[in-house]
N, CA, C and O atoms as a MOPAC input file, in Angstrom:
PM7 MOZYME 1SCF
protein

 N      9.21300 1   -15.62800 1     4.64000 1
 C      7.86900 1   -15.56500 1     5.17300 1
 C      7.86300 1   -14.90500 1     6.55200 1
 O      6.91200 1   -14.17800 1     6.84100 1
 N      8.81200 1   -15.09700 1     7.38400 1
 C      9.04700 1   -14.30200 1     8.49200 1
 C      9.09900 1   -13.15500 1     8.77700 1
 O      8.40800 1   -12.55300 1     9.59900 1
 N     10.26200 1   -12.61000 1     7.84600 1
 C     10.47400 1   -10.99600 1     7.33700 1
 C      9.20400 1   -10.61900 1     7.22800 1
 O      8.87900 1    -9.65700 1     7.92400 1
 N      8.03100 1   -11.32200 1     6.25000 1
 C      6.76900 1   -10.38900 1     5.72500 1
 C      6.00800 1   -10.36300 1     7.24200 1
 O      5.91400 1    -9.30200 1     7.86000 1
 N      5.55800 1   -11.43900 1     7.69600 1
 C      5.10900 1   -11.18200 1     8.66300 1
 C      5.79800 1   -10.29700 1     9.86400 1
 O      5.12000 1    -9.33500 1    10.22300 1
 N      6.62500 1   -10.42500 1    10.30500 1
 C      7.32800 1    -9.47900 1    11.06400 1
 C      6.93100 1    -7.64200 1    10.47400 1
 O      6.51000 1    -6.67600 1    11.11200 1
 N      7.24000 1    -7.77700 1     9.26400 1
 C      7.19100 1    -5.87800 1     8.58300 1
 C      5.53400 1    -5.82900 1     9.17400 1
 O      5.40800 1    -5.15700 1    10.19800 1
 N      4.38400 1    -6.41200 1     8.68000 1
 C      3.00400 1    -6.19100 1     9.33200 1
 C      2.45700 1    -6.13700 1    10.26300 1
 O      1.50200 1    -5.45600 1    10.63500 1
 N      3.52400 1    -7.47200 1    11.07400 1
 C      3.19600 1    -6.79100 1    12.58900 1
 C      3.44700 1    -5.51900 1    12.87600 1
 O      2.48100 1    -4.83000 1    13.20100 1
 N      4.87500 1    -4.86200 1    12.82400 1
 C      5.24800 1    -3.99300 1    13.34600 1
 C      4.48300 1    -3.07500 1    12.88000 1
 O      4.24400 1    -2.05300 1    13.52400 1
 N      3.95100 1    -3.33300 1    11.58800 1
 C      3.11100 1    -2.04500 1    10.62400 1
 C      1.12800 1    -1.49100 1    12.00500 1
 O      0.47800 1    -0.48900 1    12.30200 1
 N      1.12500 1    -3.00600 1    12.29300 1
 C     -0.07400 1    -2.68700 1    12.84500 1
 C      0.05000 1    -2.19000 1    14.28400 1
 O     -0.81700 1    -1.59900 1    14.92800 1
 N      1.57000 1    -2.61400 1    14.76900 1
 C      1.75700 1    -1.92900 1    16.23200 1
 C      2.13300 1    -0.65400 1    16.52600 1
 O      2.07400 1    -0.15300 1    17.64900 1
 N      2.62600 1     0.02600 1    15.25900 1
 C      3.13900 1     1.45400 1    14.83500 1
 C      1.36200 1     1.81400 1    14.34400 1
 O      1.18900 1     2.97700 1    13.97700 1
 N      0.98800 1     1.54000 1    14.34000 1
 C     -0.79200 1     1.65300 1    13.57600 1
 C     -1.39500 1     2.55000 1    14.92900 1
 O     -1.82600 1     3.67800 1    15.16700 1
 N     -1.09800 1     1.13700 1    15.70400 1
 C     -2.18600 1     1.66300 1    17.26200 1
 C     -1.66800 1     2.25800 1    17.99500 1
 O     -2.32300 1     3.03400 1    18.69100 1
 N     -0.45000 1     2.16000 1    18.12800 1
 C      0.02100 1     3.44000 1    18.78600 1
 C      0.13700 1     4.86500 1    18.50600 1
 O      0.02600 1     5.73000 1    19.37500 1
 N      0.43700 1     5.16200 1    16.86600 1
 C     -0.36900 1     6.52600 1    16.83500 1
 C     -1.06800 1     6.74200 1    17.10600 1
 O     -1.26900 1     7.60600 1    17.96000 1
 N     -2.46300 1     5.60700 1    16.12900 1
 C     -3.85100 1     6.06300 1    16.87200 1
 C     -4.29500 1     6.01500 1    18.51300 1
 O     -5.30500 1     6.51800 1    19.00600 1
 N     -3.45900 1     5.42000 1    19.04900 1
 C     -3.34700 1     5.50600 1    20.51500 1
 C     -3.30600 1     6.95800 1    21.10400 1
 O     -3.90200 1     7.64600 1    21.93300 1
 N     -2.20100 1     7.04400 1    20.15300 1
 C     -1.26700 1     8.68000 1    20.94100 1
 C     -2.50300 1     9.81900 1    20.05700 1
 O     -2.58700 1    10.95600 1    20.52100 1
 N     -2.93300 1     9.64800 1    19.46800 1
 C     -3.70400 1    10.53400 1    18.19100 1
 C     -4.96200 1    10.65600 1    19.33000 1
 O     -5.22600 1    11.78400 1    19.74500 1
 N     -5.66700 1     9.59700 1    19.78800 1
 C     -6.97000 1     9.63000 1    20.79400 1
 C     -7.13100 1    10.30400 1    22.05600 1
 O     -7.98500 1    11.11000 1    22.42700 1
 N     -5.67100 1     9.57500 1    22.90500 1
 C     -5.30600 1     9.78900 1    24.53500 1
 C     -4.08500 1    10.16200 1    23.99800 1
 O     -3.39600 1     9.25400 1    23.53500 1
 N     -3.65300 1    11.32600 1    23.95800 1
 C     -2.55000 1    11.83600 1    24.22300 1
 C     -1.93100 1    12.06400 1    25.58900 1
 O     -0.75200 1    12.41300 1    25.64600 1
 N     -2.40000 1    11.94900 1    26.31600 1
 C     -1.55100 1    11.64600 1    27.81200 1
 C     -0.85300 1    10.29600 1    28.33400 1
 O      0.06200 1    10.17800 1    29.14900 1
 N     -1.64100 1     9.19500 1    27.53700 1
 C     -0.85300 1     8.32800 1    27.72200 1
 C      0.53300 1     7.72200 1    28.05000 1
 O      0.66700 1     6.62100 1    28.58300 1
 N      1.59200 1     8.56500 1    27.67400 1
 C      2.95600 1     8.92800 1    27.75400 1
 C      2.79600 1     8.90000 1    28.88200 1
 O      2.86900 1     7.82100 1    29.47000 1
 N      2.42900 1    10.49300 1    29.79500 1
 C      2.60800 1    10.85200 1    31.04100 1
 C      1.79500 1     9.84800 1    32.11500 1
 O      2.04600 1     9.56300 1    33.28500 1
 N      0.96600 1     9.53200 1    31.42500 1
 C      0.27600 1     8.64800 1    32.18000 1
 C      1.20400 1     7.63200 1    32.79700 1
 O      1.50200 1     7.66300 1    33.99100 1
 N      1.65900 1     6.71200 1    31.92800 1
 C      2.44600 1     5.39000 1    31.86900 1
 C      3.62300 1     5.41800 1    32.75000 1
 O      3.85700 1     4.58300 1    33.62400 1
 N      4.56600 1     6.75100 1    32.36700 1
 C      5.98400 1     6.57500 1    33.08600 1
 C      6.30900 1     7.87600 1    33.89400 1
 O      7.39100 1     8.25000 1    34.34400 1
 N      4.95800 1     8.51600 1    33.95900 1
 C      4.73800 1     9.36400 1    35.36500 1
 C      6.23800 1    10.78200 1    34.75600 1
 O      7.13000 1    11.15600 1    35.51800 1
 N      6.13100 1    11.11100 1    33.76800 1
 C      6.95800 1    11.69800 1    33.64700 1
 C      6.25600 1    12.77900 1    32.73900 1
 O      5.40600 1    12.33100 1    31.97000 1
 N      6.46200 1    13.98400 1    32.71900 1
 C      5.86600 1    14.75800 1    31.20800 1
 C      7.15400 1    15.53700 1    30.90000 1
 O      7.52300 1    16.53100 1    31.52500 1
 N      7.86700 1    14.91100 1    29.75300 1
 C      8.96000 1    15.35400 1    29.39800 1
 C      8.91300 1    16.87400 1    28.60400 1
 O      9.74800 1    17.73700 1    28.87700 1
 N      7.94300 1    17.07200 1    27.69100 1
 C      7.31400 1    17.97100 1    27.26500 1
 C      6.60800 1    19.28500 1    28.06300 1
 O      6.06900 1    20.30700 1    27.63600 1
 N      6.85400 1    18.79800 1    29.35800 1
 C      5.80100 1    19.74900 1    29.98600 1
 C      4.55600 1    20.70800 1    30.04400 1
 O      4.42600 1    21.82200 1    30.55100 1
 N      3.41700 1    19.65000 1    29.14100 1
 C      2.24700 1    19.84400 1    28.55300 1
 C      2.43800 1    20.65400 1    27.17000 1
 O      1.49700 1    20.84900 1    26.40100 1
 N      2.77800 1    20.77100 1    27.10800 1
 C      3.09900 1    21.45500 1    25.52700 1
 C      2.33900 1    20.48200 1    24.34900 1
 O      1.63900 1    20.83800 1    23.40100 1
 N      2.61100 1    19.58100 1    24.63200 1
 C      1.75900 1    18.73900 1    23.55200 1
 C      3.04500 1    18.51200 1    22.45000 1
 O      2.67300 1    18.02800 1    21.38200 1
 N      4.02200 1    18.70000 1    22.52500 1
 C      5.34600 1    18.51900 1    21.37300 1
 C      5.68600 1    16.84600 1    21.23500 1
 O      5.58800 1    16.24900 1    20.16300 1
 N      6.06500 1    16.26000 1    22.40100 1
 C      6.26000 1    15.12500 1    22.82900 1
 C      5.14400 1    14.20800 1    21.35900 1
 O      5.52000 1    13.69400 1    20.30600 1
 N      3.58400 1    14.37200 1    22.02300 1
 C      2.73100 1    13.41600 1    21.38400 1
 C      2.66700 1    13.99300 1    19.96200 1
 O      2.15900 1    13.20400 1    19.16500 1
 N      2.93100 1    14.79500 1    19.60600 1
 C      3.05900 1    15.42300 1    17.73600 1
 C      3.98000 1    14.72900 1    17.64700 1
 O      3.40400 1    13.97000 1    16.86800 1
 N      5.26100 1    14.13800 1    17.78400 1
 C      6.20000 1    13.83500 1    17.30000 1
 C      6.38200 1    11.78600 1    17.57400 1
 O      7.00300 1    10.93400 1    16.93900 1
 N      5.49800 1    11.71400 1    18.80300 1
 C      5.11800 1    10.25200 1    18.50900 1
 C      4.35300 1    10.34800 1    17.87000 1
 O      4.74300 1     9.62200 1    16.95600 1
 N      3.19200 1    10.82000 1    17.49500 1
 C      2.18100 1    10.38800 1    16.42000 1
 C      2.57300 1    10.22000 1    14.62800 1
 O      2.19300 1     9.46600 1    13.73200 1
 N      3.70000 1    11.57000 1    14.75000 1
 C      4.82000 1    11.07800 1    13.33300 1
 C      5.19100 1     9.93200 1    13.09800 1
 O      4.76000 1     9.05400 1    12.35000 1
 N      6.18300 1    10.00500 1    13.91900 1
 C      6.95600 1     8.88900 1    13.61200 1
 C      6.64200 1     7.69900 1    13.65000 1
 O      6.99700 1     6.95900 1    12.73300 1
 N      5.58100 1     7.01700 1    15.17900 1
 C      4.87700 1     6.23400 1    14.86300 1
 C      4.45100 1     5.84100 1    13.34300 1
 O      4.81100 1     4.83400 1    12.73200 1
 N      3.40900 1     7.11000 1    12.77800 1
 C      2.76200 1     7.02200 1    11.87300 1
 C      3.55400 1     6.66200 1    10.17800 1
 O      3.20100 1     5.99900 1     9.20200 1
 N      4.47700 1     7.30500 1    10.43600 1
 C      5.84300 1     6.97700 1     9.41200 1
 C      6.09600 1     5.61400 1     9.40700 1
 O      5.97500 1     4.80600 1     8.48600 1
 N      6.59300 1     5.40500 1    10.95400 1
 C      6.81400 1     4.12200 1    11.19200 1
 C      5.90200 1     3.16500 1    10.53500 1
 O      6.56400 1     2.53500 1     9.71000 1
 N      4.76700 1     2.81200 1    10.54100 1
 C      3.51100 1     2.48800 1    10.03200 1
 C      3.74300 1     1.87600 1     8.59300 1
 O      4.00100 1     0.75000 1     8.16900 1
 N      3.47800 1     3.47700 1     7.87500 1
 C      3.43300 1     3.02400 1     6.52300 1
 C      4.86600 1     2.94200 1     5.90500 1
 O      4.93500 1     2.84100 1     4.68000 1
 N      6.13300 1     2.98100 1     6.71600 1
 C      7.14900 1     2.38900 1     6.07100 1
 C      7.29300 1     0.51300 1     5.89400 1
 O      7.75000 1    -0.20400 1     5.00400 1
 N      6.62100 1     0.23200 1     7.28400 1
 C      6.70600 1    -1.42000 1     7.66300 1
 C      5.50300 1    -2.16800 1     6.62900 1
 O      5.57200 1    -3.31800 1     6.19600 1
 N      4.42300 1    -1.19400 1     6.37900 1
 C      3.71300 1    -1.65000 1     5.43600 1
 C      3.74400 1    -1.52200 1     3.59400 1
 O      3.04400 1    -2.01800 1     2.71100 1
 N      5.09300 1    -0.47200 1     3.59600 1
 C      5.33400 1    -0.58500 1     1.96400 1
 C      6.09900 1    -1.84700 1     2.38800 1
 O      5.63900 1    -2.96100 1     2.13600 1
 N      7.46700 1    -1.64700 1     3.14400 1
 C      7.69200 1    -3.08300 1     3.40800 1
 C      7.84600 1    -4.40400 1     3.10500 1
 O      8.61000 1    -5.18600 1     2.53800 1
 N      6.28100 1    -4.31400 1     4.01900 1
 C      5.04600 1    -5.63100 1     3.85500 1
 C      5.44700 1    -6.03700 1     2.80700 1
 O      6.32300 1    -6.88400 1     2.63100 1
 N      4.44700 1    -5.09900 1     1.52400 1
 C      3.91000 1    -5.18600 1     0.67200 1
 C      4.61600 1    -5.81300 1    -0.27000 1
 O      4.32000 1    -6.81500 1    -0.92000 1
 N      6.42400 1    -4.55300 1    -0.32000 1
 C      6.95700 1    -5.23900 1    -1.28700 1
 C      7.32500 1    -6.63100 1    -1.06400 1
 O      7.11000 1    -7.43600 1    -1.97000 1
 N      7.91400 1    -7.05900 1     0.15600 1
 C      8.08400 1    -8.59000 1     0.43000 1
 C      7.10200 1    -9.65900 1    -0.49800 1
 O      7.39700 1   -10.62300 1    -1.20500 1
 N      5.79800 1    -9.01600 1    -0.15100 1
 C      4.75600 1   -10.08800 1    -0.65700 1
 C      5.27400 1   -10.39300 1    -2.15200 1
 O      6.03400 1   -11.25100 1    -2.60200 1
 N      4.42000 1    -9.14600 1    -2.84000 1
 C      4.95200 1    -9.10700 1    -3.62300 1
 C      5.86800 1    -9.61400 1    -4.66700 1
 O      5.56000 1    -9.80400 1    -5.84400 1
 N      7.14500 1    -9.83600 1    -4.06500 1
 C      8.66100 1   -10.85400 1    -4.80700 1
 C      7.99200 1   -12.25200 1    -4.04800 1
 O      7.79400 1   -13.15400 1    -4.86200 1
 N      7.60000 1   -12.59500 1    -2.58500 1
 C      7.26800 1   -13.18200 1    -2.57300 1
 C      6.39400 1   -14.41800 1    -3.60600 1
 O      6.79700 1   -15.52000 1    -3.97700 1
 N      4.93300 1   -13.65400 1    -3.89700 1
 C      4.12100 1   -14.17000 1    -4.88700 1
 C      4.51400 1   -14.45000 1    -6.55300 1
 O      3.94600 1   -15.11900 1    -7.41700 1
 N      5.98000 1   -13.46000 1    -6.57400 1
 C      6.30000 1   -13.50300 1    -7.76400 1
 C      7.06500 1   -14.90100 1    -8.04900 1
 O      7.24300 1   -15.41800 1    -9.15200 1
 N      7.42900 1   -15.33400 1    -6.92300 1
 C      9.04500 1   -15.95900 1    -6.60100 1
 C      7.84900 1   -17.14600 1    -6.54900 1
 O      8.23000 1   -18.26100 1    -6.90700 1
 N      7.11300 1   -17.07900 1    -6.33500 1
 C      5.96200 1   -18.70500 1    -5.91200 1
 C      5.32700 1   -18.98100 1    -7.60600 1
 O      4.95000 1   -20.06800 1    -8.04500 1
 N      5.34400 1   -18.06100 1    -8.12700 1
 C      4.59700 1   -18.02500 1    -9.97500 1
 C      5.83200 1   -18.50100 1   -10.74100 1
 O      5.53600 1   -19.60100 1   -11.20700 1
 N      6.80800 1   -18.24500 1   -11.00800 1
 C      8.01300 1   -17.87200 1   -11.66000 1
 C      8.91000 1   -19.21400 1   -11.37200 1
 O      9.13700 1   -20.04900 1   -12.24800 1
 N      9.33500 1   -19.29800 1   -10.17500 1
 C      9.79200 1   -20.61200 1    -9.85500 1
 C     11.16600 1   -20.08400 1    -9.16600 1
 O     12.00200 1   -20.90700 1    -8.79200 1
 N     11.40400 1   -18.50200 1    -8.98800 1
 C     12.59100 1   -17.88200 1    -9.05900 1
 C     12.70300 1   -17.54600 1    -7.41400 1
 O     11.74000 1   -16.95000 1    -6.93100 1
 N     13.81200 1   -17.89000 1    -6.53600 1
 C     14.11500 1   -17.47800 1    -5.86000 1
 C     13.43100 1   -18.18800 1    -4.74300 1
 O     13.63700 1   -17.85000 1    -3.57700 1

C-alpha cells in the first residue's frame, strides 16, 4: 500500500513540475540564480520531458500496483 501511494505521489509531483516548467519557464533561473542554458530555452525542454516521462511512468506504476493490488484483495492471493 505504500509503494502505490508513494508511485502517485511522485506521479503528481513530476505532474506540476512540468506543468510548472511548461507555464514559467524561468523558474529554474529564477530559484538557483543560475541559467545554465544561457537562455536558450534547452534546459526547460528537457525538464519538461523528463519530468513529464517521469509522470506517466510513476502513474503506469500506480496503476499497475493497484491493480495486483485489487486483484490480490478478490482472489485471496498474495
Amino acid at each position: 500500500m505504500i509503494r502505490l501511494v508513494a508511485e502517485f505521489v511522485l506521479a503528481g509531483i513530476s505532474s506540476i513540475l512540468a506543468i510548472a516548467t511548461a507555464v514559467h519557464p524561468q523558474w529554474i533561473e529564477a530559484l538557483f540564480r543560475i541559467e545554465p542554458d544561457r537562455g536558450s530555452g534547452a534546459l526547460e525542454l528537457v525538464t519538461v520531458t523528463v519530468f513529464g516521462l517521469l509522470a506517466l511512468v510513476a502513474a503506469g506504476l500506480g496503476t499497475r500496483t493497484a491493480v495486483r493490488y485489487r486483484r490480490a484483495q478478490f482472489t485471496g492471493v498474495g
